[in-house]
C-alpha positions as CSV (number, residue, x, y, z in Angstrom):
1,X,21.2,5.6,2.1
2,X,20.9,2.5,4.5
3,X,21.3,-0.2,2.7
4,X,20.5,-3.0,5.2
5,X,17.3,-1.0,6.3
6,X,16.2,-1.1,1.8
7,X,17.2,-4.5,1.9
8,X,14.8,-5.6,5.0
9,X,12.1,-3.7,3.3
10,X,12.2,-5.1,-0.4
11,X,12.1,-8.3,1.3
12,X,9.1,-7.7,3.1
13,X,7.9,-6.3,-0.1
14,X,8.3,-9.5,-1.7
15,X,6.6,-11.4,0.5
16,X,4.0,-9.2,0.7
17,X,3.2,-9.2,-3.0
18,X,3.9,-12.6,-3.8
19,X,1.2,-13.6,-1.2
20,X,-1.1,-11.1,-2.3
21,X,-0.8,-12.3,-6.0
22,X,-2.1,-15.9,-5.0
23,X,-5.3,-14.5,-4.0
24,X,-8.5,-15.6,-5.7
25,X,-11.8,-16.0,-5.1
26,X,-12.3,-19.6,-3.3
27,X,-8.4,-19.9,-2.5
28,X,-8.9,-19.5,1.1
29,X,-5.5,-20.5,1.8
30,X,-3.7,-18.1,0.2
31,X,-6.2,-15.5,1.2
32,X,-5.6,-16.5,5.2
33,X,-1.9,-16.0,4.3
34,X,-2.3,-12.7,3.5
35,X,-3.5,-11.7,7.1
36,X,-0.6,-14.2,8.8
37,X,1.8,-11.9,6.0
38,X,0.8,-8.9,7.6
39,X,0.8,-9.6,10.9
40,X,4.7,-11.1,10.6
41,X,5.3,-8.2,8.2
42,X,3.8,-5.6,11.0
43,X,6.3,-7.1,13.7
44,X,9.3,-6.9,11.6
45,X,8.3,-3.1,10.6
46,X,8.5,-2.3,13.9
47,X,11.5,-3.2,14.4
48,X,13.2,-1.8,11.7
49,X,11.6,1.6,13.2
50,X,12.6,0.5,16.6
51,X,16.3,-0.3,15.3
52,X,17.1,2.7,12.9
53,X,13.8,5.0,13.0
54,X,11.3,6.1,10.0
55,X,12.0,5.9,6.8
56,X,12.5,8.9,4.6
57,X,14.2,9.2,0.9
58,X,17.4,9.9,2.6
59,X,17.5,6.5,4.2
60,X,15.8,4.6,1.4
61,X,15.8,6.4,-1.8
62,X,12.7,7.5,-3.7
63,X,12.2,3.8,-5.1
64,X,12.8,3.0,-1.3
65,X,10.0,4.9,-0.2
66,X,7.2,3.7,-2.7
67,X,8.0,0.3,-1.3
68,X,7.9,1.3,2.1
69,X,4.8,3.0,1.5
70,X,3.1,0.2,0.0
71,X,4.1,-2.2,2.7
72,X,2.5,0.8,5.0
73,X,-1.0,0.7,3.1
74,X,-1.1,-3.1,3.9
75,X,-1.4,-2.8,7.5
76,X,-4.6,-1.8,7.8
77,X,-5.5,-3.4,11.5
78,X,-2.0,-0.9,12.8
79,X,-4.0,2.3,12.0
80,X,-1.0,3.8,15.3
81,X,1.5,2.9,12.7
82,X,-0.1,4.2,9.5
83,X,-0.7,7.7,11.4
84,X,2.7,7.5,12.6
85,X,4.6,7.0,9.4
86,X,2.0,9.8,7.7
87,X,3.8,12.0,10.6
88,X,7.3,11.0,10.2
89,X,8.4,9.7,6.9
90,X,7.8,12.6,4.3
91,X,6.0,10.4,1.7
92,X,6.2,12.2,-1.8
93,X,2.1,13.9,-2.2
94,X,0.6,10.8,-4.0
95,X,1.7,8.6,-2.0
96,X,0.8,10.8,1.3
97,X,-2.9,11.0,-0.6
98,X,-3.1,7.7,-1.0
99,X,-2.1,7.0,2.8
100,X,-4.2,9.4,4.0
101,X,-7.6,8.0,2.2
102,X,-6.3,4.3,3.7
103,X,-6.5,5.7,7.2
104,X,-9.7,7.3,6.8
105,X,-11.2,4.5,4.9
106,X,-9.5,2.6,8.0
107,X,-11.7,4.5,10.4
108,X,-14.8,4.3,8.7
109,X,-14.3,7.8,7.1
110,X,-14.6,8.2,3.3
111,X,-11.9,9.1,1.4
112,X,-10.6,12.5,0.0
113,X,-8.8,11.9,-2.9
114,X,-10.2,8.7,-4.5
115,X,-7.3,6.7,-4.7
116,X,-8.9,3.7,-3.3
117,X,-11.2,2.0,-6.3
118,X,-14.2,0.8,-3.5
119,X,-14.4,3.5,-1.2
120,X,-16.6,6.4,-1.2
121,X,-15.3,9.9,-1.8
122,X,-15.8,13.1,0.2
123,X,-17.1,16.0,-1.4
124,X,-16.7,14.0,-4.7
125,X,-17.3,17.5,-6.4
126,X,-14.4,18.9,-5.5
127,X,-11.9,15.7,-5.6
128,X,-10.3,16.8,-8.6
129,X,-8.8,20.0,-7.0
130,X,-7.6,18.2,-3.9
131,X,-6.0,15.8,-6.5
132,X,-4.2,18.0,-8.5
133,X,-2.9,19.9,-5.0
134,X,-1.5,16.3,-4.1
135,X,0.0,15.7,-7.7
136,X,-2.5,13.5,-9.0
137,X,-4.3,13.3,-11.9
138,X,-8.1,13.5,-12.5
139,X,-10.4,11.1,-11.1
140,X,-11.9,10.4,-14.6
141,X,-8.1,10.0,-15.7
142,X,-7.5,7.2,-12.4
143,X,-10.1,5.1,-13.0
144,X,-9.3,4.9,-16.9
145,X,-6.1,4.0,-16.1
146,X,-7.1,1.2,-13.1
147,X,-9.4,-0.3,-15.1
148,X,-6.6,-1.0,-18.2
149,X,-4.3,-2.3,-15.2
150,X,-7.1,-4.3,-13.9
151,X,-7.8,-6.4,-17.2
152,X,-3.7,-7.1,-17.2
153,X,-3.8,-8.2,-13.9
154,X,-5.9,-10.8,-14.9
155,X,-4.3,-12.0,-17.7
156,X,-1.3,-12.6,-15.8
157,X,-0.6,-16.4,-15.4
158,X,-2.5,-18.2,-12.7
159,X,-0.7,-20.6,-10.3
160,X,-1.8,-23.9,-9.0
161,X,-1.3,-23.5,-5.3
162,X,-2.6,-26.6,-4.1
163,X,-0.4,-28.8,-6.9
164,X,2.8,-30.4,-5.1
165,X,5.7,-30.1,-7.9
């Protein structure tokens, strides 16, 4: 395992999430943040590439991995990089899924495994099979699930951004 290269990318991960939990309807700061996030985020993930190559759970560990590949889901204007780490860093099958629905969605495409809440499916009928295939559970079961995560979400505590402590 390469440590430095987990440490560089839970960083990132931080960053990423804490922006992204600031986000609110009419907080356009923190929502503009997000995109300046991604774009500083994109740079650095190239580099870690460029310095010790892709990811995979040898370098970063399984936990490692679903970091990564969150990070990864977030860079939706790099659609190169997304295909490219869908090529090279032997995502567990969720995750891969979920990837995979994020580029097509990306492209305009609908998605084939419903793991994306807003998107339309392909061949909805038949989603459930290609779900189980990828290690997933049923779409019925997702959605049940997203919408109990949903309502914690939003009890979470809210910041005041704007309010100098």
């Amino acid at each position: 395992m390469n440590k430095d290269y987990l440490k560089q990318i839970n960083e990132i991960f931080t960053v990423d999430q804490e922006v992204r939990l600031k986000c609110q309807p009419g907080r356009e700061l923190p929502n503009y943040l997000v995109y300046v996030t991604d774009i500083a985020n994109n740079y650095r993930i190239h580099l870690l590439i460029n310095q010790y190559g892709y990811p995979t759970g040898k370098i970063l560990g399984k936990r490692g991995m679903k970091t990564f590949h969150l990070v990864i889901l977030h860079q939706w204007f790099d659609i190169k990089l997304q295909e490219e780490c869908l090529e090279h860093c032997q995502f567990e099958p969720p995750l891969t899924a979920a990837l995979i629905d994020r580029i097509r969605h990306n492209y305009g495409k609908k998605q084939l495994y419903g793991t994306m809440l807003n998107a339309e499916i392909e061949d909805k009928k038949n989603v459930d099979k290609r779900r189980k295939k990828m290690g997933l559970n049923t779409l019925k079961q997702y959605l049940s699930f997203s919408k109990g995560e949903q309502i914690k979400i939003k009890k979470l505590k809210k910041f005041d951004y704007y309010k100098i402590k």
